[in-house]
N, C-alpha and C positions, 0 to 999 in steps of 0.2 A: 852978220850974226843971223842964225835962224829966229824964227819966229817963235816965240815962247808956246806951247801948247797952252790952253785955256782949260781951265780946269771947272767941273760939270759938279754942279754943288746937289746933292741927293737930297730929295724930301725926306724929311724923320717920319717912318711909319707911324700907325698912331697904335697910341698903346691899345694890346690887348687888353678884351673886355673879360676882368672875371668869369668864369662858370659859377653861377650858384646853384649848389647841388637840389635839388628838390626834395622837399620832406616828405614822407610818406606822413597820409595824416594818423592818427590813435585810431583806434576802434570806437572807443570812448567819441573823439571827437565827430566820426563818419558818422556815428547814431544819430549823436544831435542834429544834422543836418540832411537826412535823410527826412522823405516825404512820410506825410501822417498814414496813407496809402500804404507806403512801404512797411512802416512801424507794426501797421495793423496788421500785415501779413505773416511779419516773423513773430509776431508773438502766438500768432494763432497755429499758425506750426508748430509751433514750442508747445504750444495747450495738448496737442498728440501726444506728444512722447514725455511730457512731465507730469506726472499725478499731481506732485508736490505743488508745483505752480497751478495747477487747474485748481487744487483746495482751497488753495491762500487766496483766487480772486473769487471763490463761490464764497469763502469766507466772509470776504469783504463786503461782497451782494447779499446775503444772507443780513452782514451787519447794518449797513444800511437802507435797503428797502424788502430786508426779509417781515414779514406777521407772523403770529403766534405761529399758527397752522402752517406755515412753511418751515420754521424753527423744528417745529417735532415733527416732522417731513423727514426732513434731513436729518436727525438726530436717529431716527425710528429706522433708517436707508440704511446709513451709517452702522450700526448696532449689527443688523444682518448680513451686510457686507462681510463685515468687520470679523466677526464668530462666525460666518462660513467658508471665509478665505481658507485656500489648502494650504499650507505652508509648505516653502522647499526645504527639502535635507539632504543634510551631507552625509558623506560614508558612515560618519561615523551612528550615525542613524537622529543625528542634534538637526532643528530646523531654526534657518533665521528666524529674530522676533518678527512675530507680525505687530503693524506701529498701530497704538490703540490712540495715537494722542490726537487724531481727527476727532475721535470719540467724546475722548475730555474735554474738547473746544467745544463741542455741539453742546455736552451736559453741561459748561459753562455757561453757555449763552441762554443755555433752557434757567437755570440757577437764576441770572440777573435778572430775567424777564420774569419771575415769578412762575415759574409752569412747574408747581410742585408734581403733579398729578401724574405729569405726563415722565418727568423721569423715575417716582415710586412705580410707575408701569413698566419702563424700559430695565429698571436696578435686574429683577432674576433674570433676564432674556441675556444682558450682558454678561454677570455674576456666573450661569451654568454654562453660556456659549461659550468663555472664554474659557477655560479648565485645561483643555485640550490643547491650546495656545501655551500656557503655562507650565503644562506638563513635560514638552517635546521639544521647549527652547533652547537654545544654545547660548542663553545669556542667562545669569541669577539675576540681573536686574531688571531686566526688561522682556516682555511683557507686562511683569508682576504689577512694577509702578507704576504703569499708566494706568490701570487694573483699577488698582487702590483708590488713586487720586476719582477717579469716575465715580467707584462705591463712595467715595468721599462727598462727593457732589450730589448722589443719591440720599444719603443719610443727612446733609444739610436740610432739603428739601421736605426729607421724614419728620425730623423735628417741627419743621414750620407751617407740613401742611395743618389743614382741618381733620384730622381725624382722631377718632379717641385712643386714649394714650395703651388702653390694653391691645388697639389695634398695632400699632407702632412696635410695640416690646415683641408681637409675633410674628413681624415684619422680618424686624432684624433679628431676632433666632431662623426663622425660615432661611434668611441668607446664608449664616456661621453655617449652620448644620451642613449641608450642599456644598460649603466650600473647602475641597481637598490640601489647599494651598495657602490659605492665609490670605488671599488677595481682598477680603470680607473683614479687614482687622479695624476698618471703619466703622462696622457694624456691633463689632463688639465693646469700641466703646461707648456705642448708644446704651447696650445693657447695661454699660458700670455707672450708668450717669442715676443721680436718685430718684427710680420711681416709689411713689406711693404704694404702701402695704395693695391693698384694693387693687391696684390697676394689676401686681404682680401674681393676686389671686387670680383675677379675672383670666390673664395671662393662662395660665396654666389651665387652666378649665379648656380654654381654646388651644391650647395646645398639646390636651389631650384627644382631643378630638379630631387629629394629626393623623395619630400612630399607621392609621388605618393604608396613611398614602406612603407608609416606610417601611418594609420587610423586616422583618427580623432580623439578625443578624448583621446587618448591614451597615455599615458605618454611618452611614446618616442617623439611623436609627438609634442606635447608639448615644450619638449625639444627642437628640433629641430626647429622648429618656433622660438624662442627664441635666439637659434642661428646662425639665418637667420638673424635676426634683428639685432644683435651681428656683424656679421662678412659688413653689407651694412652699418654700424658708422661707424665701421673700417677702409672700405670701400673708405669712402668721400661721 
């Protein structure tokens, strides 16, 4: 008999190892773990090409280690900015709103901190700058209402500074008369509030002695007249 062949017993390979796929990490996540170095970089980039972000951290610097005199700095910057910006327009001859609510933030902050004085100062600088803005927008709401809210924060300020009350009633008629648009309707309800016979004569007396800076004819003027005649009922 031949010799049996002997038979060659094979090692069992060993098993194949998984691939585990790799994750790409979040964006989210890469941040967090990015160097402070780095962080500081991309935000300061960002500071270039975003207004809106540049506002919100001078906001925040203003809020926290802003002073009086930096508050109406910024608010007084803002105001001229703000009413000599060109606006763009389209074919149709309409211009985007220019955004007044950096504006309302600054007049807010002047409000909390008590700086009556300095926003009764800034109220016609904003009030006749912005007209032009209101006129030419391409939106019914906007300008108008960031507008308003502002006169709004003016006219808080009027009631609570220190001055005498026939000063205040000529205040806000000076504003109504000037404004084409109603953005002033803050103003108007300072007149419907109850002053005193006296203050509304005194009123008038000073606000005769107006006429001189209103042309005839002229809508303001007009106005005015109107509420000369307004404030001597008043009056008695």
């Amino acid at each position: 008999m031949g010799k049996t062949k002997k038979q060659v017993r094979r090692k069992t390979p060993p098993p194949k190892r998984k691939q585990v796929k790799r994750q790409v990490p979040t964006v989210e996540d890469y941040v967090r773990k990015l160097s402070k170095e780095r962080l500081i970089e991309i935000i300061l980039e960002q500071l270039h090409d975003n207004e809106a972000l540049e506002r919100e951290l001078l906001d925040e610097i203003l809020e926290r280690f802003g002073g009086a005199s930096d508050l109406i700095e910024d608010a007084r910057q803002l105001v001229e900015l703000t009413t000599d910006s060109e606006p763009e327009f389209d074919h149709r001859g309409f211009a985007e709103p220019v955004d007044y609510g950096p504006v309302h933030s600054a007049f807010e902050r002047l409000l909390k901190e008590k700086q009556y004085e300095a926003l009764i100062q800034l109220g016609p600088t904003l009030a006749k700058g912005s007209q032009h803005h209101i006129e030419t927008s391409s939106d019914d709401f906007e300008p108008h209402y960031s507008i308003s809210e502002c006169i709004g924060c003016v006219m808080q300020a009027l009631l609570k500074a220190d001055r005498p009350k026939p000063d205040k009633i000529v205040y806000a008629v000076r504003l109504v008369i000037e404004d084409d648009y109603c953005a002033c309707e803050k103003a108007e309800e300072v007149l419907r509030r109850r002053w005193a016979k006296r203050d509304w004569k005194q009123a008038a007396e000073m606000l005769r002695e107006l006429t001189s800076e209103y042309p005839e004819g002229k809508y303001a003027r007009k106005n005015l007249d109107r509420w000369i005649a307004a404030a001597e009922e008043k009056g008695g």
